[in-house]
C-alpha positions in Angstrom: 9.8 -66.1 -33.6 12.4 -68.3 -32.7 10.8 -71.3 -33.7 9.7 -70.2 -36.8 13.6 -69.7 -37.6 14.8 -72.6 -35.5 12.5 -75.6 -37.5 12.1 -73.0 -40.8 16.0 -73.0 -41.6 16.4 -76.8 -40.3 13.3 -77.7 -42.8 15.0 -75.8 -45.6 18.8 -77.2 -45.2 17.5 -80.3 -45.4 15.3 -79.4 -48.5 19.1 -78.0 -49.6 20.1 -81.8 -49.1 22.6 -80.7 -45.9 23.4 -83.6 -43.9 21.5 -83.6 -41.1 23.7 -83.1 -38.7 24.8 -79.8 -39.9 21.4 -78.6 -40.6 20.3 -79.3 -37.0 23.5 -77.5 -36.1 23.2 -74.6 -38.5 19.2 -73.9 -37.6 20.9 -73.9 -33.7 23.1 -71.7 -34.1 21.4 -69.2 -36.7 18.9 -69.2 -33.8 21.1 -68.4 -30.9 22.3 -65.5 -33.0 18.6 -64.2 -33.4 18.3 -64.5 -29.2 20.8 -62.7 -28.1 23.2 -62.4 -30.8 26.9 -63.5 -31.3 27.8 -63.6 -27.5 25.1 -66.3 -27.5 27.3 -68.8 -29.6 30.0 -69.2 -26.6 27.4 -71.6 -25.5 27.9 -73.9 -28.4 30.8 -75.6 -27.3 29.9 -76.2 -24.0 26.8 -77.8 -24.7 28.3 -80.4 -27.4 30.5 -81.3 -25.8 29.0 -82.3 -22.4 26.0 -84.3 -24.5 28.4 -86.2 -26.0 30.8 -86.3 -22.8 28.1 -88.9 -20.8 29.3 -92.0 -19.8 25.9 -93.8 -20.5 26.7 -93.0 -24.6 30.2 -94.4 -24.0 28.2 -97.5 -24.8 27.9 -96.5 -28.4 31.1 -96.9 -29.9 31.7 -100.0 -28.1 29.3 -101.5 -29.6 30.0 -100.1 -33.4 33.0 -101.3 -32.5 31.7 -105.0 -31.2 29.7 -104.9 -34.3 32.4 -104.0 -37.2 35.0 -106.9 -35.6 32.3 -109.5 -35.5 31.8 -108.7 -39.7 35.0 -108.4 -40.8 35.6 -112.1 -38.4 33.0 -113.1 -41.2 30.4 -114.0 -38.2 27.3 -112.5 -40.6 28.2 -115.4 -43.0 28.2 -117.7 -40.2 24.8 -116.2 -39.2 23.3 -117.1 -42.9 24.4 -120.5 -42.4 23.3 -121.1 -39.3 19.6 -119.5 -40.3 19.7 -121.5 -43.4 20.6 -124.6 -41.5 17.0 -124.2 -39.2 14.4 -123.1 -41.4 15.8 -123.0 -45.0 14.4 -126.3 -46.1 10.9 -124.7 -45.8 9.0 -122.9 -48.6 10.4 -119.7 -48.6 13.0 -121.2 -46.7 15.3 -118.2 -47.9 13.2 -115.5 -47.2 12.6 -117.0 -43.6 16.9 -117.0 -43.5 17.1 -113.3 -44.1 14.7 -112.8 -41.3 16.0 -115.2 -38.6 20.0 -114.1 -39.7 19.0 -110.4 -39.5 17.3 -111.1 -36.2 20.9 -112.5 -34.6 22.8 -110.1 -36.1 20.5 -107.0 -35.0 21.4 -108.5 -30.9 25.1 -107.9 -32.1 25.2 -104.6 -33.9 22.5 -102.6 -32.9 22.2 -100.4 -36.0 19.9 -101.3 -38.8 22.3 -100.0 -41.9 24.9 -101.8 -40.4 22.9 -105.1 -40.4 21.3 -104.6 -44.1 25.2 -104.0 -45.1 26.7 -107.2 -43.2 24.0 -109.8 -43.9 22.4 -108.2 -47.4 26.2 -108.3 -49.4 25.5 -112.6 -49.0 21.3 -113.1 -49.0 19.9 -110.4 -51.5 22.1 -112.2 -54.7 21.5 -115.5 -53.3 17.1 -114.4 -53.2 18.0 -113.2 -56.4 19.0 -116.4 -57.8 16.6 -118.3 -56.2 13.7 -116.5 -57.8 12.7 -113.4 -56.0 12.7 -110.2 -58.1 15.4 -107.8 -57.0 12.9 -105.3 -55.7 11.6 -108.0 -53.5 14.6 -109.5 -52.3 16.2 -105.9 -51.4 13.4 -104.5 -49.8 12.6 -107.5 -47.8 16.6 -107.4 -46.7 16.1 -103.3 -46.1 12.8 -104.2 -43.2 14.2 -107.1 -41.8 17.6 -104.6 -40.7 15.3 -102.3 -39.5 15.3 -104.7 -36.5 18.7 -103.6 -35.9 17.5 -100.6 -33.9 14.9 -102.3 -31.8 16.5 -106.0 -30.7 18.6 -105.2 -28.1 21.2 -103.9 -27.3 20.0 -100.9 -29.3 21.7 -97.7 -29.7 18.2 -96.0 -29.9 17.3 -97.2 -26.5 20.4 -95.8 -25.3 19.4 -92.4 -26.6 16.1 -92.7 -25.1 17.1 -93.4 -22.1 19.7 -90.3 -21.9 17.2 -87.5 -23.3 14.0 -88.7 -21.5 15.6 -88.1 -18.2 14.7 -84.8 -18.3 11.2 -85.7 -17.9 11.0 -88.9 -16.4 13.4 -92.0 -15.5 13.9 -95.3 -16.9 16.8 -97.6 -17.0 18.5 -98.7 -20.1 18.3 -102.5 -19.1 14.0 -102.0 -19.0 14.5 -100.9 -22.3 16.5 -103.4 -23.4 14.1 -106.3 -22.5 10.8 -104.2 -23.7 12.8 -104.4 -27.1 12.7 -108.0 -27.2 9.0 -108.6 -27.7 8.3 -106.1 -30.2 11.7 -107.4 -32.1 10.3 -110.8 -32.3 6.6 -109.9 -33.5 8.2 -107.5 -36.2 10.3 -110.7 -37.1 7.1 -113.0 -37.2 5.3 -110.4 -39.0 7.5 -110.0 -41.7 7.9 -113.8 -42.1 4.0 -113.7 -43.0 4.1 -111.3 -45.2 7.2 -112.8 -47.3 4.8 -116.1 -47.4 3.2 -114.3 -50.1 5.9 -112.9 -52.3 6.1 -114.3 -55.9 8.6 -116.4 -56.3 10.3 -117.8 -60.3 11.8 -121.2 -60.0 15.7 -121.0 -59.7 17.8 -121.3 -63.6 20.6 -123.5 -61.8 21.4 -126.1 -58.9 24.3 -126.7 -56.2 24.6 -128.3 -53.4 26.1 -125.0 -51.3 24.3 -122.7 -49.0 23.7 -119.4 -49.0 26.9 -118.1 -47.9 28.9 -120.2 -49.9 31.3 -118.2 -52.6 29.9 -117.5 -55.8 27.7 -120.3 -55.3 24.9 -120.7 -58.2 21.6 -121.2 -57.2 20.2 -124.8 -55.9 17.2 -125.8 -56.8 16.3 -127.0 -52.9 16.1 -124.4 -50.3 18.3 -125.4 -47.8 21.5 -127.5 -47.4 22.2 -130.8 -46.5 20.8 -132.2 -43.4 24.2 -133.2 -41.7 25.6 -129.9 -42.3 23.4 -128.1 -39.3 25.9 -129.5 -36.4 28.5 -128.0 -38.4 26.5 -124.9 -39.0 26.0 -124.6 -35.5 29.2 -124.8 -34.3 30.7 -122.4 -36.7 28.1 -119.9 -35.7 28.3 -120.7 -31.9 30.8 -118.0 -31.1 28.8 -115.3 -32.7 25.8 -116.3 -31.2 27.3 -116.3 -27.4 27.9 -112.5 -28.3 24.5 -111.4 -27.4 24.2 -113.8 -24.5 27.3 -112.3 -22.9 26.4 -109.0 -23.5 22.5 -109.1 -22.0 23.2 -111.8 -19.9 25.8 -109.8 -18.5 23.4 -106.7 -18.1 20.4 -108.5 -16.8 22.6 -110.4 -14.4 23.8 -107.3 -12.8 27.3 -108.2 -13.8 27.8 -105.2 -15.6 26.3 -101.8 -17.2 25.3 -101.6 -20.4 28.7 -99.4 -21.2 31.0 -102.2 -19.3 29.0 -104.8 -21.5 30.0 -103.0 -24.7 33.4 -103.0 -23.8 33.2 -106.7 -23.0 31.4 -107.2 -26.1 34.2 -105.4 -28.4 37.0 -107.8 -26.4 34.9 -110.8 -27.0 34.8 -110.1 -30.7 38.2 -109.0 -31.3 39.0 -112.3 -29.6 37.2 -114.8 -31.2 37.7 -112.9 -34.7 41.6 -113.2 -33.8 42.0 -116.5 -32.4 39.0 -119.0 -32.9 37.7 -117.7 -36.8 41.1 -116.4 -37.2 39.9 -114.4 -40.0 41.2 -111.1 -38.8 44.7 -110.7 -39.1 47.1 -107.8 -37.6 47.0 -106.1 -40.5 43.3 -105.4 -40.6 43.0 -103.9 -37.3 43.6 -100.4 -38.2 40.9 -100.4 -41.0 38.5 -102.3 -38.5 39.4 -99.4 -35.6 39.1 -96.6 -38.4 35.7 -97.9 -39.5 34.0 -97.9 -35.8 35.6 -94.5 -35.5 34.4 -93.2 -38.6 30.8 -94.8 -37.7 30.8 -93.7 -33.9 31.3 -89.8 -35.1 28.8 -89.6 -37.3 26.6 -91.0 -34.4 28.2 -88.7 -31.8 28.3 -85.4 -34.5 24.4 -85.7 -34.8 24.3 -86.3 -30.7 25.9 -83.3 -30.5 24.5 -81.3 -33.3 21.3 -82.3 -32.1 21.8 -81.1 -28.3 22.2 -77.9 -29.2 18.9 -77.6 -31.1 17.4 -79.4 -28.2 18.8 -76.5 -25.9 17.3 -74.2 -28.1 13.9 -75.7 -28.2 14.0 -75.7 -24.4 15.1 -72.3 -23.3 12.6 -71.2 -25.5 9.6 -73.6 -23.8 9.0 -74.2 -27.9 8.3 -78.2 -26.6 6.4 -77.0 -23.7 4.4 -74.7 -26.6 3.5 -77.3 -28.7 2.7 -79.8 -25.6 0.0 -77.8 -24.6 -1.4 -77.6 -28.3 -1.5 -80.6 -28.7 -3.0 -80.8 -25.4 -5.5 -78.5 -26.0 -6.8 -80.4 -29.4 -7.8 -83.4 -27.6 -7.4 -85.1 -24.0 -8.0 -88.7 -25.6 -5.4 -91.1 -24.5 -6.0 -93.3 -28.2 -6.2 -90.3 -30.6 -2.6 -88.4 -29.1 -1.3 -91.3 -29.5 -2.2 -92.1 -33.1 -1.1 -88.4 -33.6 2.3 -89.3 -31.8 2.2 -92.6 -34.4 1.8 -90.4 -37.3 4.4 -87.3 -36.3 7.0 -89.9 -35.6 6.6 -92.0 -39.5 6.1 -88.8 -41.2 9.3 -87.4 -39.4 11.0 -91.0 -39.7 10.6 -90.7 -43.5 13.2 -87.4 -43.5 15.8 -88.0 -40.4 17.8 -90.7 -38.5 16.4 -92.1 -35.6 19.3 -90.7 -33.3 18.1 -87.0 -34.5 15.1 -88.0 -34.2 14.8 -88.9 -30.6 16.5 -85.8 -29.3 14.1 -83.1 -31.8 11.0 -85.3 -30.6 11.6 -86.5 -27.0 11.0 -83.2 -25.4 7.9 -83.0 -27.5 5.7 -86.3 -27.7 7.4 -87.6 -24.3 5.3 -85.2 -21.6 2.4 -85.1 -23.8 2.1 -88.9 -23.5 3.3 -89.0 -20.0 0.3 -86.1 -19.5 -2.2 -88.4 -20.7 -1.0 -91.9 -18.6 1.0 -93.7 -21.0 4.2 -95.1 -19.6 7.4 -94.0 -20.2 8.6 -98.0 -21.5 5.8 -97.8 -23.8 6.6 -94.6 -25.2 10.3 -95.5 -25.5 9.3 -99.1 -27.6 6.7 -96.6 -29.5 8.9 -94.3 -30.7 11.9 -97.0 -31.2 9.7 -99.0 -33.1 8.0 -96.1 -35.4 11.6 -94.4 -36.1 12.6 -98.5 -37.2 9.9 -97.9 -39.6 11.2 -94.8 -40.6 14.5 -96.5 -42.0 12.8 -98.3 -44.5 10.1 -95.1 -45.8 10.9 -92.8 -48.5 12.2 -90.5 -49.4 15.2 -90.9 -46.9 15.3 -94.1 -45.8 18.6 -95.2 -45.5 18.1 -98.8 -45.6 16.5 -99.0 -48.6 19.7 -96.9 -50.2 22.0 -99.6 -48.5 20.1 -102.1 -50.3 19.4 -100.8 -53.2 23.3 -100.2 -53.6 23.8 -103.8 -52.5 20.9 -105.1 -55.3 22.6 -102.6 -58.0 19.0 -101.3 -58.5 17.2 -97.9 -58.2 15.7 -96.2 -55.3 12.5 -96.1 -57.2 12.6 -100.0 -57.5 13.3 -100.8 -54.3 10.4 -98.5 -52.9 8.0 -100.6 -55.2 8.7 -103.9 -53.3 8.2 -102.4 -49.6 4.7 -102.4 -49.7 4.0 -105.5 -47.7 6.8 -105.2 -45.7 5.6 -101.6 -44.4 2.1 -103.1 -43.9 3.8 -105.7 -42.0 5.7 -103.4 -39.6 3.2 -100.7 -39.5 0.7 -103.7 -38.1 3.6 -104.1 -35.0 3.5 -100.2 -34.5 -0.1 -100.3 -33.7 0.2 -103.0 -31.4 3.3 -102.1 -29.4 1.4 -98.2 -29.3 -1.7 -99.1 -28.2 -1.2 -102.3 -25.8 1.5 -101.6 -23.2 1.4 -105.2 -22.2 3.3 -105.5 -25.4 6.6 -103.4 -24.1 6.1 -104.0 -20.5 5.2 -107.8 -19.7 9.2 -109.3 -20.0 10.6 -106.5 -18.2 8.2 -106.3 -15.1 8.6 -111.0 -15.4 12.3 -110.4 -14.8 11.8 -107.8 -11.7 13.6 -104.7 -14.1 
């Protein structure tokens, strides 16, 4: 009874179009009422505020916070030159740059929105001019910052690590550097696949990169060869970002929270005094934009708990575990069903909501059947990363589609290969542990 009003009045809020966060919320606490009526709802504050009270998810506005400094310091235009600078001479040259720019700036934001919005705003006009459609161009920038979630350090590996504890334990640094294989073949997939998008030859020529100001198309793919040293050294800074931060963390130097603080310092400082693009007066919009980012994260972590409590005092995962159990015991077919729950759900809700409905759910039932818990954290990382760029909710394709000044509809049209791409990786990272498994267990995590 109380799951059919807990998941029935969550399924039709968001039908409604309510935000997610409040449906989760709403369903939680319409169910609560049903269990033990309004006495019950004392426990609401309780229990959102101590999920979002844990120091391990202190981490997450650090690095919003890392992440917003480092773009308004204009290091995602430094990124784009840098990329273009290595592999923009090449055919497709440009469509290579959006992958290998995206890539970078995924290792310093760790959101995939955030990284379509920072590096899409310079590379989806410039495809644009260089020949690709605008469905192309915007879809191919809405996959490529889906690697945002998985390259770490990743916000999603962060949640995983919180709400699996319940069931079994895994560090956030193993999950950091399982993230890096899968990030990398997602990267080299999608480079295939953009081999064989159709390209028009560009109208006009200059002699700019990408990045450049309203620069006109070129009619080569890439800019002078002298300018890489430059490129590099401009982009330099940005790039030690990442380095510091997992460097830091695999070294044992610090946590992954003390390394998003480090990584917020190290941004603000090289934004203030070696690009010296942010000035004093931009500090309260960049510290009101983090803030405004980190509590929508935090609302839905909180939200989210409390249907999560729910689910658990009323064994609902324990319900459905079994059921699924008692469909099948083959290890390959649960988790293909896992595969398909998690791109079906990754189509209607944000990975961060995600994770804390479906943890409890798919995480003992795959445990149950001898799949490790690394694996199942890259599988489900790596299917909800999927999920950002599938419709009907897929909030990287609206970010792009925004940035293209086309339709939803549009957008959707030019994802096709891109999808097949990524759902390729998915297999591969579900079905073959060595995948998620081999760097951490190389470098003794």
């Amino acid at each position: 009874m109380i799951g059919v009003v807990l998941f029935g009045a969550f399924l039709v809020l968001l039908m409604l179009g309510v935000p997610v966060a409040f449906a989760l919320g709403v369903s939680a606490v319409c169910s609560l009422v049903v269990m033990g009526g309004l006495g019950e709802l004392s426990l609401v504050p309780s229990v959102f505020v101590s999920s979002v009270s844990s120091e391990t998810l202190l981490a997450i506005p650090f690095f919003i916070l890392a992440g917003v400094i480092m773009e308004y310091a204009g290091i995602s235009r430094r990124l784009v030159d840098f990329a273009h600078a290595c592999v923009g001479q090449r055919k497709h040259g440009l469509a290579i740059v959006v992958i290998v720019a995206a890539f970078f700036f995924s290792a310093i934001s760790g959101s995939g929105p955030a990284t379509v919005a920072a590096i899409g705003s310079i590379l989806i006009p410039a495809l644009i001019r260089h020949g690709y459609s605008a469905r192309h161009a915007s879809s191919l920038m809405a996959t490529a910052g889906s690697m945002g979630i998985i390259v770490p350090p990743s916000i999603a590996f962060i949640i995983f690590a919180v709400v699996v504890s319940d069931f079994s334990g895994v560090s956030i640094v193993r999950l950091f550097v399982a993230g890096v294989v899968p990030g990398i073949m997602l990267a080299v997939a999608l480079v295939i696949a953009c081999l064989f998008l159709p390209r028009k030859a560009p109208a006009t020529a200059t002699s700019g990169g990408p990045g450049a100001a309203q620069a006109p198309a070129r009619t080569g793919d890439g800019p002078p060869k002298e300018s890489f040293a430059r490129a590099v050294g401009k982009a330099l800074p940005g790039l030690l970002l990442p380095v510091i931060i997992l460097g830091g963390i695999y070294g044992g130097i610090v946590t992954p929270t003390e390394s998003a603080v480090v990584a917020a310092t190290y941004a603000l400082l090289v934004g203030v005094l070696f690009y010296r693009e942010i000035k004093p007066a931009q500090l309260y919009r960049i510290f009101t934009t983090a803030a405004a980012q980190s509590a929508v994260v935090m609302l839905i972590v909180g939200a989210a708990s409390v249907f999560a409590y729910v689910v658990t005092v009323n064994d609902i995962a324990a319900g459905v575990s079994d059921a699924l159990l008692g469909l099948t015991g083959n290890k390959y077919l649960i988790i293909l069903l896992a595969v398909i729950l998690l791109l079906v759900v990754g189509a209607f809700i944000d990975a961060v909501s995600a994770l804390y409905l479906f943890i409890p759910i798919i995480a003992p039932v795959l445990l149950e059947v001898g799949v490790d818990v690394t694996t199942i954290g890259v599988l489900m990382v790596v299917n909800l990363a999927l999920g950002l760029v599938t419709p009907p909710v897929g909030v990287n394709l609206f970010v792009a589609a925004g940035i293209a000044r086309i339709s939803l509809v549009e957008v959707v049209k030019g994802i096709r290969p891109f999808f097949v791409a990524g759902l390729v990786v998915v297999l591969l990272v579900s079905y073959v542990p060595a995948l998620s498994n081999w760097l951490p267990d190389l470098l003794g995590f």
